[in-house]
N, C-alpha and C positions, 0 to 999 in steps of 0.2 A: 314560047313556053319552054321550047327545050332550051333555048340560052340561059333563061332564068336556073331551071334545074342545075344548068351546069355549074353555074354562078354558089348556087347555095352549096352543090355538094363543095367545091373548092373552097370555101370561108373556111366549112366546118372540117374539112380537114385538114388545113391550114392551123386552129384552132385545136386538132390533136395534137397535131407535131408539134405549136408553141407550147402546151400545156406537160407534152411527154420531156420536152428541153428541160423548162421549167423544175420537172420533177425530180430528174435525174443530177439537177445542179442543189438541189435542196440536202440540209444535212441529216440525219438520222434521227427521229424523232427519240427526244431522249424520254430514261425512265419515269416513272410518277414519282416525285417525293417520299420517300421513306418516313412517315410522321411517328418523333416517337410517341410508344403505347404505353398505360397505365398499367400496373403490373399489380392485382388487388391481392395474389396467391398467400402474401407476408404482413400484410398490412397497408395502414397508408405508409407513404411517401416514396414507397417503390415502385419502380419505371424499366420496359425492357430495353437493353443495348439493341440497337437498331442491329438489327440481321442476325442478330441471334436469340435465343432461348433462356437468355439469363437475365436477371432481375436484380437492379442494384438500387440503392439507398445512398444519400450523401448526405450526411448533415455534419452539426455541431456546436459550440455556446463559445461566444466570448463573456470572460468573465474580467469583472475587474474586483480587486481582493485588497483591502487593509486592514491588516492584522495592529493591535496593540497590545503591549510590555509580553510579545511575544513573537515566535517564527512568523514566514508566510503559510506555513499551516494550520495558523494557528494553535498552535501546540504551546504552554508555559518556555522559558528557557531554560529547561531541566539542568543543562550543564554548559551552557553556550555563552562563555567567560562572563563578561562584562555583565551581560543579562541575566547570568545566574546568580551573579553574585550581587547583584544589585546596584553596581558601580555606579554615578556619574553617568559615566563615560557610555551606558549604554545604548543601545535604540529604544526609544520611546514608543517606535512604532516601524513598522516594514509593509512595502508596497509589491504587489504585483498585476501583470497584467496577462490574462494566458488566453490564447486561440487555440481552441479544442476544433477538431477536425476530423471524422470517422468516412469509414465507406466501407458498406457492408453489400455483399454479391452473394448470390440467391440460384442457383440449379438443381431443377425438378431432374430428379436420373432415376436408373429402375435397383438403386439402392439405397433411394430414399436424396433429400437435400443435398448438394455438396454448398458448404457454402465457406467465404473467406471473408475475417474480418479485419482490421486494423485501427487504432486508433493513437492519434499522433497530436501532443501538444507542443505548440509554439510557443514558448515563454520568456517575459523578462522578468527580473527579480528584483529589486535596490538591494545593493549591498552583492551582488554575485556576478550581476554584470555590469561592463560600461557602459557607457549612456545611450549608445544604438548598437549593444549586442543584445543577446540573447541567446536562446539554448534550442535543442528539440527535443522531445524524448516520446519513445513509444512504450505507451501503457498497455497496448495487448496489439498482438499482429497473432490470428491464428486460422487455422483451415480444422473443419469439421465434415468428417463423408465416412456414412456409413456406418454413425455410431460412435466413432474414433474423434478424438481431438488432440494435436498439433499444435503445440505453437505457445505464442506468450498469450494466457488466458487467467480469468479469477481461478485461485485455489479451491479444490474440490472439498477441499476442509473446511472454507465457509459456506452461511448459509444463501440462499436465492436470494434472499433482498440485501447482500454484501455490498449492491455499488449504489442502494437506495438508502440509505442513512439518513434523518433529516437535520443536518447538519451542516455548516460551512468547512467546521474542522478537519482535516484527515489527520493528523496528528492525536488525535482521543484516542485514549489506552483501551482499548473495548478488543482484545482476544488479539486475532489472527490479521483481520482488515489490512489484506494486501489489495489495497486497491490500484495498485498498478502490474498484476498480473504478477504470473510465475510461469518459465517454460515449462513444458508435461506435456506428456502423452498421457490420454485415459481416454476410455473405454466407457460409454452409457448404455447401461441396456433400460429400456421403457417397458413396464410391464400391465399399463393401462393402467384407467381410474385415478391415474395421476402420482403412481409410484413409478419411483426409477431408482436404478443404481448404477456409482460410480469407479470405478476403479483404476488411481492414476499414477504414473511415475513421477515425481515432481524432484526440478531442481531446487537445494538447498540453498545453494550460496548463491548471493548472499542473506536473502530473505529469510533464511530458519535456522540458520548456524547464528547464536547467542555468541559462540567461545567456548574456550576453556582455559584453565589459569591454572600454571604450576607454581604456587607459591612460592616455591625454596629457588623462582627462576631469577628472583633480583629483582633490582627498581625497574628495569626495564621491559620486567613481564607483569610485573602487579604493581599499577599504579597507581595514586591516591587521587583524590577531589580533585576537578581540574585541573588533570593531567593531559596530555597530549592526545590526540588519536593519532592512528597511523594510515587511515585511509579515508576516502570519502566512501561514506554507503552508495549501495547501488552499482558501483564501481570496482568495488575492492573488496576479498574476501577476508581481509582485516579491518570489522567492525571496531575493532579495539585495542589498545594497545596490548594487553594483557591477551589478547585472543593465540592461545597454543595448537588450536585447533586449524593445522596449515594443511592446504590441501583436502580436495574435493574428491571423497573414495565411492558415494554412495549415495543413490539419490532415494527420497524420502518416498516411502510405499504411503497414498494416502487412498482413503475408500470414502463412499457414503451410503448413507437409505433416504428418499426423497418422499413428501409427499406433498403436491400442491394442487390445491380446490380453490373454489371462487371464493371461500370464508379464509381464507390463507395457506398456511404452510407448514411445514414440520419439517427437521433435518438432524441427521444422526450424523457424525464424521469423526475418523479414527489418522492417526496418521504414527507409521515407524521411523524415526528419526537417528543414522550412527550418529554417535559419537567417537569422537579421538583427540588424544592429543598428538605430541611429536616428541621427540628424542630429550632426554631426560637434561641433556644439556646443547646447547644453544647451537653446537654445531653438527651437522648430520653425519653422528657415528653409529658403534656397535657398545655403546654403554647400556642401552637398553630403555623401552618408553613403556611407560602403563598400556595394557590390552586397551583395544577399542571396545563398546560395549554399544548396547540401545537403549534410548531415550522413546517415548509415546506422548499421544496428544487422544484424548478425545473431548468429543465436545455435543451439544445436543441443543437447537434452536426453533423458535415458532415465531410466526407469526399471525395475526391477527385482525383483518382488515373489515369495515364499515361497520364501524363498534356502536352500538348504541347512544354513544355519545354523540353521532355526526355524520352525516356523509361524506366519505372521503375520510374518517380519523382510520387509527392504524395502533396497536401495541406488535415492538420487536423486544422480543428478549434471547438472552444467550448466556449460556454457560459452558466451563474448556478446563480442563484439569492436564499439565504437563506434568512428565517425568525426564526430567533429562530432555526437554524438547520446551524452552523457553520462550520461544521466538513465537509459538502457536498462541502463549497468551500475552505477551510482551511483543506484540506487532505492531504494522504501521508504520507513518511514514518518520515517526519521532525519533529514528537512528541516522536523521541527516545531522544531528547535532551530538551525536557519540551511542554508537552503540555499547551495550556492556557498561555503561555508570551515568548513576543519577545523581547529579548533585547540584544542593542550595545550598546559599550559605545569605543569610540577613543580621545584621547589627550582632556581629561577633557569636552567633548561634550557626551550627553548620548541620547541614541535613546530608548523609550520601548513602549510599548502596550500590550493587552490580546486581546484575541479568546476565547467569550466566548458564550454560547447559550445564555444565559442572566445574567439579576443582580436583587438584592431584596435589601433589609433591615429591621432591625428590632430585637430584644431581646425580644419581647413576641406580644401574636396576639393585644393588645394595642396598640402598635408602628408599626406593621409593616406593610408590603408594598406587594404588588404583584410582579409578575415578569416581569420586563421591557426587554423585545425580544432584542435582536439582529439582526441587519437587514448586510448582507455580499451578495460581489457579486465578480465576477472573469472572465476572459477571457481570453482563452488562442490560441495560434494558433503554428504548425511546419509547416516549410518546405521541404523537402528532395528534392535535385537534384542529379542523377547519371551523372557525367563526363565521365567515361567510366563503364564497365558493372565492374570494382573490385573498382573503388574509386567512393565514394558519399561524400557528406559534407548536413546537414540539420542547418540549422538559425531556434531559436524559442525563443519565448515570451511570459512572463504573466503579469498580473497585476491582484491582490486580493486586497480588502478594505474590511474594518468592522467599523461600528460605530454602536450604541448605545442609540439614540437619544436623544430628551432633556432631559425626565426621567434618562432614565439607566447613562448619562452622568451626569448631576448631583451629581447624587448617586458616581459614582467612583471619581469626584471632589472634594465631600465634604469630603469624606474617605481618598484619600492622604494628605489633606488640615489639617486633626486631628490628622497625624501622627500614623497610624496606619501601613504604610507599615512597614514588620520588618527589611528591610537592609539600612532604608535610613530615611530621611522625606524631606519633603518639604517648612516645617514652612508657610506655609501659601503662599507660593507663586505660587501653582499651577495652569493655568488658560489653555486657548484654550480646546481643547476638545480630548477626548482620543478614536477619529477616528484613525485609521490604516490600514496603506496603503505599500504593498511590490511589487516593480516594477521588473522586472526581465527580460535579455535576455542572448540566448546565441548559440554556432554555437559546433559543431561534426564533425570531416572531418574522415570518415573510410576507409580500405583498406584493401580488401580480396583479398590475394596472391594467394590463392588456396582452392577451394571449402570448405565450412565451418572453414574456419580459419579468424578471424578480427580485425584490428589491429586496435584502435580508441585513439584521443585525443579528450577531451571537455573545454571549458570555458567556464564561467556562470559570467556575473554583478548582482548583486543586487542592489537596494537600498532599505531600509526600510525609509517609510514618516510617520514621526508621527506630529502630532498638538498638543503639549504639550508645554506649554512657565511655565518659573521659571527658580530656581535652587533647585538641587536635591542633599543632604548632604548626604553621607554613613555614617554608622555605623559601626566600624570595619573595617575589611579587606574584608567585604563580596564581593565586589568588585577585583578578580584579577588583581596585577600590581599597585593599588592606595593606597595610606596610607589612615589609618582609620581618617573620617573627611572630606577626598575630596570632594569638590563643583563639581557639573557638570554643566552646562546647557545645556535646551535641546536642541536639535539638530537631523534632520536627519544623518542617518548616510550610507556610499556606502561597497559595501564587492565585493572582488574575490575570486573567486576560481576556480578549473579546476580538470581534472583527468584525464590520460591514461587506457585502461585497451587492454588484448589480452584474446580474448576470442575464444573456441575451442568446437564446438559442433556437435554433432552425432546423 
C-alpha cells in the first residue's frame, strides 16, 4: 500500500513539473479582437476608429455624365468658340467620368462636436485630358468645433438645400450656387427651435470677384465677343481679360438668419463685397487709380418639402439682388468657359454682354472716373414631383439680368463706339444699352431601379437677352465658322442642350 501511495504521489508531481515546463514555454495569451463598433450618435453609416472615441463616415457616387451641344456641366456654350458660335467644327457632345469620394469624422467633446470634413473628386473629362489622365480636385476640406468653421465649406450666402438642387446641371445660372465651396471662417450660433445665425469671413477670389474694366485701358483691357481669357477659373484671379481688378485686398463679410423645421426652410443672407481697380495706367505708377469702393449682395430663400402634391415632392425658390457684387447672382460653375462675357453669335446674328462688378475710365488721375457699380438680380425656383417612390421628374427656372446704369453704360458705349474691342468693331454704330439678360428653363425625369443607383436625363432652354442694336464687324477669324470681315447684327440669341448621366453611390 505504501509502494502504491508512493507511486501515485510521484506521477502526479511528475505531472506538475511537465505541466509547469509546458506553461512557462507557452507564449502570452494575446488580446481579444478589437471588433469594429456601430456608431448610431450621427446617423447611419457611421462606425467608431477602433481605440478611440470618434466616429467616421466614408462614402461617395460614381457618376458617369454626357452632356450635349454643350459643357460637362451642362451648361449652353455661352462663349466657348466653336460652340458659341455654332461652327462646324464644334463638339456635338462631351463626356465625363467623376469618382466622388468624402469622409467625414465625428467627436463628442465638452464643447460640443468637433468634427472634419473633405470631399475630393477624381475626374476625367474628353477634351481636357489625355486618354489616361485626369485631375483631382477638392470641393470642400473643412474643420468645424465649437461653433466655429474653417476651411473650404458651401457659402453662408446660400441657402441649406445649396448642394440639393434636382438637377444634373451645375452650370444653371440660378444666384450664388458655389457648389464647390469657398474658404471662410464663420461663426454659427443656434438659438433653438431651429433658428441660427451665421457670420463669415469669406475668400473672394476667385469665386466673387466679377472684375472690373477700365474702358479708356485699350483692346487689351476691354474686349470684344470671343476674345481671349487670361486665366483658367478656379486657378486664377483673372477671370477675364478686361478684369482691372488685380489683387486680393479684402475678404467678403457674409452673414445669415436660418430657419429649419420638418415642413422646410427659410434663409435670409447678406454679404459686403470691395471693390477696386488698379492704376489708371497699365504700369504700376503714381498717376493715380479710381478709390476702391463696396459692392452688397442679399438674398432671401425657402423651402418647402412633402407638398400635397406627393410624398417626397419639394418647392425651392430664391431670390438675390447685387450691387457692385455680381458674382452673388452670376455664379457657378459657368466661368470655366470665360468669366466677365457672354457671347452667341447664330447665322450672322450676334448676342454678347459682361458680368462685371463694375466699370471706370481713365489714363491718369486727370481724366479719370470712379467706379460706376453694377446693379444684378436673379430668381430662381425647382420643382420636384415623385410619381412613384423610384421615378421623379423636377421642372425648374431662372432668370438673371445685369445692367450698369446710365454712368457705367455710357462708359462701355462710348468704348465699343472707338473701336477698342480687339475681335471686332462697331464703327460707330453701337446704341441700346449693354443691359443683360439670361432666361432659363428646364425639366429632369430620374429613375432609381434599386437603392442608390439613378438613372437621369435633363434638358435645359436658354435664351440670352441683350439690348445692343448695330452691326458688329470681326477681325479675323476670331469668330469660329465666319470669314474674317463678317457683319453680325445684334440679336438675341436661344441655345439647347441636355445631358443623361447614371450615377451610383454608397
Amino acid at each position: 500500500m505504501k509502494m502504491v501511495k508512493s507511486l501515485m504521489l510521484g506521477t502526479a508531481a511528475g505531472f506538475v513539473a511537465l505541466t509547469g515546463a509546458q506553461a512557462a514555454d507557452l507564449p502570452v495569451k494575446a488580446k481579444a479582437v478589437e471588433y469594429v463598433k456601430i456608431c448610431s450618435l450621427y446617423g447611419a453609416g457611421f462606425y467608431y476608429i477602433p481605440g478611440t472615441d470618434t466616429c467616421i463616415r466614408i462614402g461617395g457616387a460614381l457618376r458617369i455624365d454626357t452632356a450635349f451641344n454643350g459643357g460637362v456641366y451642362d451648361a449652353p456654350f455661352w462663349r466657348g468658340g466653336a460652340g458659341a458660335s455654332g461652327a462646324y467644327s464644334r463638339d456635338y457632345y462631351t463626356t465625363r467620368a467623376r469618382q466622388n469620394l468624402f469622409i467625414d469624422t465625428r467627436t463628442a467633446t465638452e464643447y460640443g462636436v468637433l468634427r472634419t470634413y473633405a470631399n475630393m473628386q477624381f475626374d476625367w473629362s474628353r477634351g481636357r485630358e489625355n486618354i489616361a489622365g485626369g485631375f483631382v480636385e477638392v470641393d470642400f476640406a473643412f474643420i468645424q468645433f465649437a461653433g466655429f468653421t474653417f476651411g473650404k465649406a458651401v457659402s453662408q450666402f446660400d441657402p441649406q438645400w445649396a448642394l440639393s438642387k434636382p438637377t444634373i446641371t451645375s452650370g444653371f445660372l440660378t444666384g450664388s450656387n458655389n457648389a464647390t465651396g469657398i474658404n471662410q471662417i464663420a461663426y454659427t450660433a443656434s438659438f433653438g427651435n431651429g433658428v441660427s445665425a451665421t457670420i463669415s469671413l469669406e475668400d473672394s477670389v476667385p469665386y466673387r470677384s466679377a472684375g472690373v474694366v477700365n474702358t479708356l485701358g485699350g483692346a487689351a483691357s476691354f474686349i470684344g465677343p470671343f476674345g481671349a481669357v487670361a486665366g483658367t477659373y478656379g486657378t486664377s484671379a483673372v477671370t477675364f481679360a478686361g478684369n482691372a481688378q488685380l489683387g486680393d485686398h479684402v475678404p467678403d463679410v457674409v452673414g445669415n438668419i436660418r430657419l429649419d423645421q420638418a415642413w422646410g426652410s427659410l434663409h435670409f443672407g447678406a454679404a459686403a463685397h470691395e471693390v477696386h481697380g488698379t492704376y489708371y495706367t497699365a504700369a504700376n505708377s503714381d498717376t493715380g487709380k479710381p478709390s476702391s469702393t463696396w459692392g452688397y449682395a442679399v438674398t432671401g430663400a425657402f423651402e418647402l418639402k412633402n407638398l400635397p402634391t406627393g410624398v417626397g415632392d419639394s418647392l425651392k425658390v430664391e431670390a438675390t439682388f447685387a450691387h457692385g457684387a455680381a458674382k452673388y447672382v452670376w455664379g457657378g460653375t459657368v466661368d470655366t468657359t470665360g468669366g466677365g462675357l457672354f457671347a452667341i453669335a447664330t447665322q450672322n446674328t450676334l448676342g454678347f454682354g459682361y458680368v462685371l462688378d463694375g466699370v471706370y475710365a481713365g489714363t491718369s488721375s486727370a481724366n479719370g472716373t470712379g467706379i460706376s457699380l453694377s446693379n444684378a438680380w436673379d430668381v430662381s425656383a425647382y420643382y420636384e414631383h415623385y410619381w412613384t417612390p423610384q421615378w421623379r421628374t423636377s421642372v425648374f427656372g431662372s432668370y438673371s439680368q445685369i445692367d450698369y446704369g446710365s454712368a457705367g453704360n455710357a462708359l462701355l458705349l462710348t468704348a465699343a463706339n472707338t473701336g477698342v474691342l480687339n475681335t471686332g468693331t462697331f464703327a460707330g454704330t453701337a446704341g441700346g444699352s449693354f443691359k443683360l439678360a439670361v432666361a432659363q428653363v428646364g425639366t429632369k425625369t430620374s429613375w432609381t431601379p434599386v437603392q442608390n443607383l439613378t438613372l437621369s436625363a435633363e434638358f435645359i432652354y436658354s435664351r440670352l437677352d441683350q439690348n445692343l442694336t448695330g452691326t458688329f464687324t470681326s477681325t479675323g477669324t476670331a469668330i469660329p465658322g465666319y470669314a474674317a470681315g463678317s457683319a453680325f447684327t445684334m440679336k438675341d440669341q436661344n441655345r439647347y442642350n441636355g445631358a443623361v448621366q447614371i450615377l451610383r453611390s454608397f
